[in-house]
C-alpha positions as CSV (number, residue, x, y, z in Angstrom):
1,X,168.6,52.0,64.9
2,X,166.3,54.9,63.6
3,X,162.3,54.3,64.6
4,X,159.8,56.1,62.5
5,X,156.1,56.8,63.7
6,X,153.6,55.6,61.9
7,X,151.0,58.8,61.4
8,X,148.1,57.0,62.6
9,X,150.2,56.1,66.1
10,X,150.4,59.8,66.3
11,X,146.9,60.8,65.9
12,X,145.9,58.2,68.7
13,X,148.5,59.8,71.0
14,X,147.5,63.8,70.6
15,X,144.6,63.2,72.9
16,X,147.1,62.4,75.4
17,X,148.7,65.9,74.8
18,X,145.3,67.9,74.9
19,X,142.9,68.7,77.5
20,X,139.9,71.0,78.4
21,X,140.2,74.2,80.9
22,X,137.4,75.0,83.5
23,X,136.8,77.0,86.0
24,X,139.3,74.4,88.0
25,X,141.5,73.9,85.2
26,X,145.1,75.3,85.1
27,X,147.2,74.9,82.3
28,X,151.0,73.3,83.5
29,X,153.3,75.5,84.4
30,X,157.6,74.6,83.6
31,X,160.7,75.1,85.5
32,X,162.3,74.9,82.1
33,X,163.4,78.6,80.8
34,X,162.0,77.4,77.6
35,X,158.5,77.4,78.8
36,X,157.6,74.2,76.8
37,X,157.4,70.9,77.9
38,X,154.9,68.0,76.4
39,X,154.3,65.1,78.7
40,X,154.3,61.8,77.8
41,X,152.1,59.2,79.6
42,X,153.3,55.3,79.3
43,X,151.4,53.2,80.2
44,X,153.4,50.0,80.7
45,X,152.3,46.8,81.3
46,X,149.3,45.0,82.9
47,X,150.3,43.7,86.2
48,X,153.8,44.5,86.0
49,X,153.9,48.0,87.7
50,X,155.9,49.5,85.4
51,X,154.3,52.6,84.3
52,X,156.1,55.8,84.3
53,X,155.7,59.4,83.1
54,X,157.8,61.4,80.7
55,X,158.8,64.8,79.2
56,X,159.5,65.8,75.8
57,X,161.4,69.3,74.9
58,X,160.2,70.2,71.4
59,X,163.3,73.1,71.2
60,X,165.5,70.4,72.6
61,X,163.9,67.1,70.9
62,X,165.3,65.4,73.9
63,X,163.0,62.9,76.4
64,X,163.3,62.3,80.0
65,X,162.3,58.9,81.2
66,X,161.0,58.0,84.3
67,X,160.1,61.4,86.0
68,X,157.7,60.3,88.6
69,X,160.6,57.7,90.0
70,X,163.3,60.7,89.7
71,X,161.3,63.1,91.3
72,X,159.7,60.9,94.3
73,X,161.8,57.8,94.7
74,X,159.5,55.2,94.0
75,X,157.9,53.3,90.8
76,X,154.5,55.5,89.9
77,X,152.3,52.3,89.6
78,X,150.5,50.1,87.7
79,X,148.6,51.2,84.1
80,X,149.0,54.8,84.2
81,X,145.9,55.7,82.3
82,X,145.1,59.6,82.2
83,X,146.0,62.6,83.6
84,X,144.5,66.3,84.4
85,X,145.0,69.1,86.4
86,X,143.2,71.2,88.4
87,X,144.3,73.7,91.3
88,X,148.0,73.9,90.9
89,X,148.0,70.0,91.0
90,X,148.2,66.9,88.8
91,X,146.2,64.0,88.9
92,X,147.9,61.2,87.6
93,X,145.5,58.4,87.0
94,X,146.7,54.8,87.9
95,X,144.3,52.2,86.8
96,X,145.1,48.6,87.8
97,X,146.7,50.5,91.7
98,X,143.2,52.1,92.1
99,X,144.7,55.3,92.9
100,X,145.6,59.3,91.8
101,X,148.9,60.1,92.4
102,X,148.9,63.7,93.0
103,X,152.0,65.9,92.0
104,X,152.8,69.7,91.9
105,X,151.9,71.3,89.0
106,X,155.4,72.9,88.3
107,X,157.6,70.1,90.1
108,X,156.4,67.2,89.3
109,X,156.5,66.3,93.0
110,X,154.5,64.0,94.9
111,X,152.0,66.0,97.5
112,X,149.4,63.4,97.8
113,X,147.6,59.9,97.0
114,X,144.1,59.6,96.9
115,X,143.3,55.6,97.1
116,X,141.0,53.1,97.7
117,X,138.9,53.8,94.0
118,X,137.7,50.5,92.0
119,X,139.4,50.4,88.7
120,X,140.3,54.4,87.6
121,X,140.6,55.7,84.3
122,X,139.4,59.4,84.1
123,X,139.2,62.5,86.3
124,X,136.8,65.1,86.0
125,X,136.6,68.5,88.0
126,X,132.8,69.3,89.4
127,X,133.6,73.5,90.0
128,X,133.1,73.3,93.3
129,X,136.8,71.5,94.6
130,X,135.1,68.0,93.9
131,X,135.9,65.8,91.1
132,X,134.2,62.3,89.5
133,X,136.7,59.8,88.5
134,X,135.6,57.0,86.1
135,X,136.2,53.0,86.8
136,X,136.6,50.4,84.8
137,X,134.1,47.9,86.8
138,X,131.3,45.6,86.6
139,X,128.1,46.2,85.9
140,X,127.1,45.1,89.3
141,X,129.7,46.9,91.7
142,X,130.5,50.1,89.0
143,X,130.2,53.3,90.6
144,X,131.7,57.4,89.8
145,X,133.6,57.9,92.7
146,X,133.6,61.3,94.5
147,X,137.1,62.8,95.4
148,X,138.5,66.1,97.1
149,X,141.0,68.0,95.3
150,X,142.0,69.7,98.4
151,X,141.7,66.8,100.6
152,X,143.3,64.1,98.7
153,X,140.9,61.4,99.2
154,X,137.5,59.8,98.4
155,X,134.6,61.1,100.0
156,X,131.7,59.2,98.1
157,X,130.3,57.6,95.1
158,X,127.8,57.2,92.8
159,X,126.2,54.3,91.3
160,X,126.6,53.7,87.7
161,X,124.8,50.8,85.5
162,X,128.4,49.5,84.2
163,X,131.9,50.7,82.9
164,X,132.2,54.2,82.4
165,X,134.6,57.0,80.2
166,X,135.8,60.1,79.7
167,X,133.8,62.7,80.9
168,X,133.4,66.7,80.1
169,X,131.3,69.6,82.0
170,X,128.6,71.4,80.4
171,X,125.7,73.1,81.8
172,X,126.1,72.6,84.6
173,X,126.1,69.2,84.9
174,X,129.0,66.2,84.1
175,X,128.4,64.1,81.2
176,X,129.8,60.4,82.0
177,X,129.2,57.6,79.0
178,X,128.5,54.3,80.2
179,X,130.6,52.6,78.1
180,X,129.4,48.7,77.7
181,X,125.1,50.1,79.0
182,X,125.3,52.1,76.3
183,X,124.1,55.5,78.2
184,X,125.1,59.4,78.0
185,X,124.6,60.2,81.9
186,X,124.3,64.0,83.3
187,X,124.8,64.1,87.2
188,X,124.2,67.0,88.7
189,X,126.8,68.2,90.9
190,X,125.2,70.0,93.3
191,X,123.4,67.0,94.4
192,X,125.1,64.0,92.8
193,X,122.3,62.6,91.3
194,X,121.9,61.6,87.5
195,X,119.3,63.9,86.2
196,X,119.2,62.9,82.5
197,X,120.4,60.3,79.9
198,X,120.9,59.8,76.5
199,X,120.7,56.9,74.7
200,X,123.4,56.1,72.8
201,X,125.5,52.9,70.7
202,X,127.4,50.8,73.7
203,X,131.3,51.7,73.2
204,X,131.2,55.6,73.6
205,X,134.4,55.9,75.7
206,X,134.8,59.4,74.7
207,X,132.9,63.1,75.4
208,X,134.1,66.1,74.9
209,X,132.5,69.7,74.5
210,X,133.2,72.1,71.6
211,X,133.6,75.6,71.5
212,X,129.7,76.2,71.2
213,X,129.1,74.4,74.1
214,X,127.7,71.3,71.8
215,X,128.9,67.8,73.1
216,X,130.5,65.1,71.1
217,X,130.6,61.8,72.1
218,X,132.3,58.6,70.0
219,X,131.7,55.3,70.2
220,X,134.6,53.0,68.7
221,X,132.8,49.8,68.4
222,X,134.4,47.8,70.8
223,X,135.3,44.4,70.0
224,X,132.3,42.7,69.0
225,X,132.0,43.4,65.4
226,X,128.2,44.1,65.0
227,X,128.7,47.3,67.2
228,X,129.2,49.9,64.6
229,X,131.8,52.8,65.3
230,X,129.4,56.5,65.5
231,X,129.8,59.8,66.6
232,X,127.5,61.9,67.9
């Protein structure tokens, strides 16, 4: 049976395919002689464990399935939500496992798991061999927890007034949406403290910064359907 992608199904999935370089950024290096590789994240199904990770050969147009179990031995988790890399390693985001598998770069093989965060969805390097990693909490236990990309674990947190996004650096300072309060946040990562905020619609998942060091931030609208979709 032939499958056809609808072109809306791919412009929701480039994101996946994209990401920012930093100062702690690398881009991913390939043990294929073909020096191209686009990975695929799946993220299964709620509660059922059954995410996994995948690789796509654009000269080959073939997939392989399952490379975190092939590489490591064991099932990668539950909700497999983002990933990034940073230092020769790559943070794979599990959501509903409340942990970062941490993989080589080039391998694909497990060096690490950093555990014990609330609910995370997002990983964001701090320049300084820190990173914040978003949750997907309540308002009245939500925090941005504080990991160690050498260290492999969680070394602190920071309060937060509800669900939080995708963040970006810029000017020095991370730039975390509260998703549901409605708030831009800038923490400061030299003290971990949120120096500014900018009010925004609720639903901003998303913030990214251009090429000209502006940031853009979109809000879909959620569920409820007086929220209006915006982009700032």
């Amino acid at each position: 049976m032939r499958h056809f992608l609808h072109p809306l199904f791919i412009l929701l999935c480039l994101p996946l395919f994209l990401w920012q370089c930093d100062d702690d950024s690398v881009g991913v290096q390939n043990p294929d002689p073909s020096g191209k590789r686009v990975l695929i994240l799946n993220e299964g199904t709620f509660n059922n464990g059954n995410a996994s990770l995948s690789i796509y050969s654009p000269d080959s147009q073939e997939v392989v399935r399952d490379v975190f179990r092939n590489r490591n031995g064991r099932p990668l988790g539950d909700v497999f939500q983002s990933m990034r890399f940073a230092r020769q390693k790559g943070f794979l985001v599990i959501n509903n496992s409340g942990k970062i598998e941490v993989v080589d770069s080039a391998t694909l093989e497990s060096v690490g798991v950093i555990r014990d965060l609330p609910s995370p969805r997002y990983l964001q390097p701090t320049g300084d061999g820190r990173g914040y990693v978003s949750n997907f909490t309540q308002a009245d236990s939500s925090e941005l927890s504080i990991v160690s990309l050498n260290g492999l674990q969680k070394t602190g947190s920071i309060r937060t007034g509800g669900w939080t996004g995708n963040m970006t650096r810029a000017a020095g300072r991370i730039w975390v949406p509260e998703v549901k309060a409605g708030w831009l946040l800038a923490v400061d990562p030299a003290t971990d403290a949120v120096t500014d905020t900018v009010k925004l619609r609720v639903e901003v998942q998303q913030v990214v910064r251009d090429a000209e060091d502006q940031l853009w931030a979109l809000g879909n609208g959620g569920i409820d359907d007086s929220v209006v979709p915006a982009l700032y």
